[in-house]
Each structure stands twice: as C-alpha cells, then as structure tokens.
C-alpha positions as CSV (number, residue, x, y, z in Angstrom):
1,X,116.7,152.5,4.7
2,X,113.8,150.5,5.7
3,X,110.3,153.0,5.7
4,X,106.7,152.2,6.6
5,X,104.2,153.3,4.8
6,X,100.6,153.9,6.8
7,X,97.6,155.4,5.3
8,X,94.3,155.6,6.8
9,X,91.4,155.9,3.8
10,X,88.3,157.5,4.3
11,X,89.0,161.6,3.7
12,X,92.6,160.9,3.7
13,X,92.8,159.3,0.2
14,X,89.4,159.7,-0.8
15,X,87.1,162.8,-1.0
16,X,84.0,161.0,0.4
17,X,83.4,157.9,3.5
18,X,83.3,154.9,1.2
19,X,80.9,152.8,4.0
20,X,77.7,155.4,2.7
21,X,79.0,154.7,-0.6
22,X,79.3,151.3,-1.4
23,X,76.2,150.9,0.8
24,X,74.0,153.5,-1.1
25,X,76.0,151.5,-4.4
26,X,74.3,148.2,-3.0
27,X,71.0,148.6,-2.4
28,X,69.8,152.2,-2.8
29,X,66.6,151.2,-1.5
30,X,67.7,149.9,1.4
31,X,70.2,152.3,1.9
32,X,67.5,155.2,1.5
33,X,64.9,153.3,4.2
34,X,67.9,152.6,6.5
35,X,70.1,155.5,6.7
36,X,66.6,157.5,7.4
37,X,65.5,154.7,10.4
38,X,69.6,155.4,11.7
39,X,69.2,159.4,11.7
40,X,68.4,159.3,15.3
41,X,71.7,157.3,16.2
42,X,74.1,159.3,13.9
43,X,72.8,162.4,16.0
44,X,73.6,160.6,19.4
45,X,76.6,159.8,17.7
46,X,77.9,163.4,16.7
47,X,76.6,164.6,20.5
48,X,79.0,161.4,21.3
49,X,75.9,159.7,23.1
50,X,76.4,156.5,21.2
51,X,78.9,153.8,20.7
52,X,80.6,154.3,17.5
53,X,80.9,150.7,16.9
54,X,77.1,149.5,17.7
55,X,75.8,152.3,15.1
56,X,78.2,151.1,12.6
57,X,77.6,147.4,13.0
58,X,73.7,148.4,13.1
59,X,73.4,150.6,10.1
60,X,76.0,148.2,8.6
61,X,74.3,145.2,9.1
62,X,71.0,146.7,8.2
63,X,72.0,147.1,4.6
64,X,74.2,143.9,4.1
65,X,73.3,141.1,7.0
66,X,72.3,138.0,5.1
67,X,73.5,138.6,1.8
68,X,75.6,135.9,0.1
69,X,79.1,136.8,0.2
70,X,80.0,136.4,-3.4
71,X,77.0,139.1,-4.6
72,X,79.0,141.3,-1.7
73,X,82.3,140.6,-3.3
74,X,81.0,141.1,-6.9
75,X,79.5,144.2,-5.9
76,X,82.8,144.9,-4.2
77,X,84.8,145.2,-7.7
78,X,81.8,147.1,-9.2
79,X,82.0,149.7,-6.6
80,X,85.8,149.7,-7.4
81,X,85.8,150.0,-10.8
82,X,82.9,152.4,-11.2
83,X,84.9,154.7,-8.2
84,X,88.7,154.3,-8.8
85,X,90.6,156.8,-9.2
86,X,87.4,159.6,-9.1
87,X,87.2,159.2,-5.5
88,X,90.9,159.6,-5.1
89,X,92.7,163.1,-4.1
90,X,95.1,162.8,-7.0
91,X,98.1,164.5,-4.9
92,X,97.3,161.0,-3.1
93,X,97.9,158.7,-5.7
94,X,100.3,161.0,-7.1
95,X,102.2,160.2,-3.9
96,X,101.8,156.8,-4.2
97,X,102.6,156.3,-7.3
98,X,106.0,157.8,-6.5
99,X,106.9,155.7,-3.3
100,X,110.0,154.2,-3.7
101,X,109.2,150.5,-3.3
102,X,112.5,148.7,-2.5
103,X,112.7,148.0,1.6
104,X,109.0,149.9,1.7
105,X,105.8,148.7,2.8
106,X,103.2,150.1,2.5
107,X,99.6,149.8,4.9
108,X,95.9,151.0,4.1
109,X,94.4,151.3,8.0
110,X,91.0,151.7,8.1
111,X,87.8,152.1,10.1
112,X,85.9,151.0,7.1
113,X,84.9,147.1,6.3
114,X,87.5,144.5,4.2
115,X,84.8,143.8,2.1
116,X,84.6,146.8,-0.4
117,X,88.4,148.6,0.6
118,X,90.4,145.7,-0.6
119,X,89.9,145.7,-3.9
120,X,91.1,149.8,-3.8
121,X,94.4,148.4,-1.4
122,X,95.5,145.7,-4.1
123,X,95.2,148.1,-6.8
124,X,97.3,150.5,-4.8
125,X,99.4,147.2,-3.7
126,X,99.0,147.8,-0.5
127,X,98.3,145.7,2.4
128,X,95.0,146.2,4.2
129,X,94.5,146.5,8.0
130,X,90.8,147.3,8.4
131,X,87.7,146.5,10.0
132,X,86.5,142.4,9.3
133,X,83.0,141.6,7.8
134,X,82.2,138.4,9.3
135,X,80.6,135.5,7.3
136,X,79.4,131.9,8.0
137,X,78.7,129.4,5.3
138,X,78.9,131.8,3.0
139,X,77.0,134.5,4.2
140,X,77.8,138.0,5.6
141,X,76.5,137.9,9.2
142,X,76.4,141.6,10.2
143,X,78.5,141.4,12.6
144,X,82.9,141.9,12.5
145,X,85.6,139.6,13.6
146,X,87.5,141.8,16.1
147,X,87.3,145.1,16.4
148,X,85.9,148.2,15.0
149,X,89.5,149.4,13.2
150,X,89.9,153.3,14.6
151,X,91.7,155.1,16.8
152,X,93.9,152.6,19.2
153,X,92.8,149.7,17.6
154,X,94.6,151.1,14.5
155,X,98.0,151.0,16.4
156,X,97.2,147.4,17.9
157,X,97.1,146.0,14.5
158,X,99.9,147.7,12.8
159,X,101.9,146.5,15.8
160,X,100.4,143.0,15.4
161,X,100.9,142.9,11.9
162,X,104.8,143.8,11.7
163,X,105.3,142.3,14.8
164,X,109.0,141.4,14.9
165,X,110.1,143.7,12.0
166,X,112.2,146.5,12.5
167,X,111.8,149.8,10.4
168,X,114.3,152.8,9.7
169,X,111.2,155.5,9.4
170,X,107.8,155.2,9.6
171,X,105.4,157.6,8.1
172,X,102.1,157.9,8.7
173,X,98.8,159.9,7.1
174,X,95.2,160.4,8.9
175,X,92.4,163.0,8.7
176,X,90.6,162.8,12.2
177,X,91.0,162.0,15.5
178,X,90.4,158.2,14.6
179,X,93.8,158.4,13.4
180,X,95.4,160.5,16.7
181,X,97.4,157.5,18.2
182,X,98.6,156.2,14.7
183,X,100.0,159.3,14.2
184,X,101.3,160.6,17.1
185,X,103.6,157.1,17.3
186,X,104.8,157.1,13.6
187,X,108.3,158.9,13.3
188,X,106.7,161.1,11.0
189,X,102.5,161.4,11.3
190,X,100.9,163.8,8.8
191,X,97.5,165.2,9.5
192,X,95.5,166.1,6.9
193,X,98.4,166.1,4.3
194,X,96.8,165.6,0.6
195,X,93.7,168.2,1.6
C-alpha cells in the first residue's frame, strides 16, 4: 500500500510559529525595532484588512533583505540545533518516528520560508514544500520565488510535486484554516491531531 504522508509545521508539529523565531534568533535587535514598526499591519491582518502575503514579505524582508545567504544558512542550522526537538510536540515525532517508510513519503507543507524549515525537514527526512526565499548573487532579496505557501497554494504544490504518482492513501495533518483545502482533499485530513 502506497501512503502519503503531509504535514503542515507551524503549531502542527511545533508549539510556536518558527518565522518570529528564527527571526527574533537572527537579529533580536532588529527583530525587536521591526516587529514593533509591523504592529499596525498584524492588527489589519487579524481584522483580515491586509494581505497576508505583503505583511509577511514586509516584516520578512525587514529582518533578512540583504543579508548574505550563507550567514542566513549558518544561522539556519543554529536555529535548528539550538530548537530541535524542544519545539516539537513529542506525540509528533513520536508519530514520525513510527511511520512505516517502505512505499511512504512523507511532505513538510508550509507557509513558513525554505531557508530555516529545511534543516528541521531533513532531520525528519522529509521532503519540503514551503514558501521560497529568493536570492541573487548570493544575497537574500526579500522577496519569494512563487507564492506565499498556505491554504490553496498548499494543494497546488503537493499536486505539482507528485504529479504523475499514484497513492493508495493519503493522510494529511494541519492546525488552521491555512491548511483547509489540504485537508479536506487528503483521504484522511486530521485537524489539530498531536494538540
């Protein structure tokens, strides 16, 4: 029997939103200036007056636009090590752990950027569908290659990714309505499973 395996991140497998995280874990500083200029957006964005994606790219970019991407990807396994498995639910990677791995694969989906989740999905060895931090010459831009990764987009790149593929069962895991339409087209969609 052939199974995929598709877990969003933020508050599904973690306690906490990793993008305040790692940023905070960056550049405190920053982080503290920033996150107190982007108050006024995350309001509009809880009244849903704002565009999810613009506030994220903003606050985002904010923190990390110009910095060199191998001090982001250094930072990247700091953040890891210094948070794996603490940040985990451990029914989670309990879970995990026990997945049978013969004819499986198994997805991290995320809203949350490529450049600190990855080193938590190949630890897990999983693959990673999330959103793209993009970089020129070396250098994180502030902006992302595609789109923000949430709600349909999710689906659109599962689909894209195991395009061709056929699966017996596919099982999938979310905490919010980012993760609705994931979910609700997975054989088996579990909402809010490992709180």
């Amino acid at each position: 029997m052939k199974k995929l395996y598709c877990f969003d991140f933020d508050g599904t497998l973690t306690y906490k939103d990793t993008m305040f995280l790692f940023l905070k874990f960056y550049n405190p500083t920053k982080f503290r200036t920033q996150f107190i200029r982007h108050i006024p957006l995350f309001i509009l964005l809880k009244l849903k007056l704002a565009d999810t994606e613009k506030v994220k790219k903003s606050f985002i970019g904010s923190v990390l636009k110009g910095q060199l991407q191998s001090k982001i990807e250094e930072k990247s396994i700091q953040f890891f090590e210094e948070n794996f498995p603490s940040i985990f639910r451990e029914n989670a990677l309990e879970f995990i752990k026990n997945i049978d791995r013969e004819n499986t694969r198994s997805f991290i989906v995320t809203a949350s950027l490529d450049i600190w989740t990855k080193p938590f999905a190949d630890k897990l060895g999983m693959m990673l569908i999330a959103t793209k931090g993009e970089f020129k010459n070396g250098i994180f831009t502030g902006n992302f290659i595609g789109k923000n990764c949430n709600g349909e987009e999710k689906l659109v790149r599962i689909k894209k990714e195991i395009s061709g593929e056929k699966y017996d069962k596919i099982i999938a895991f979310g905490d919010t309505s980012g993760d609705k339409q994931m979910l609700q087209w997975a054989n088996e969609g579990h909402y809010r499973f490992f709180h």
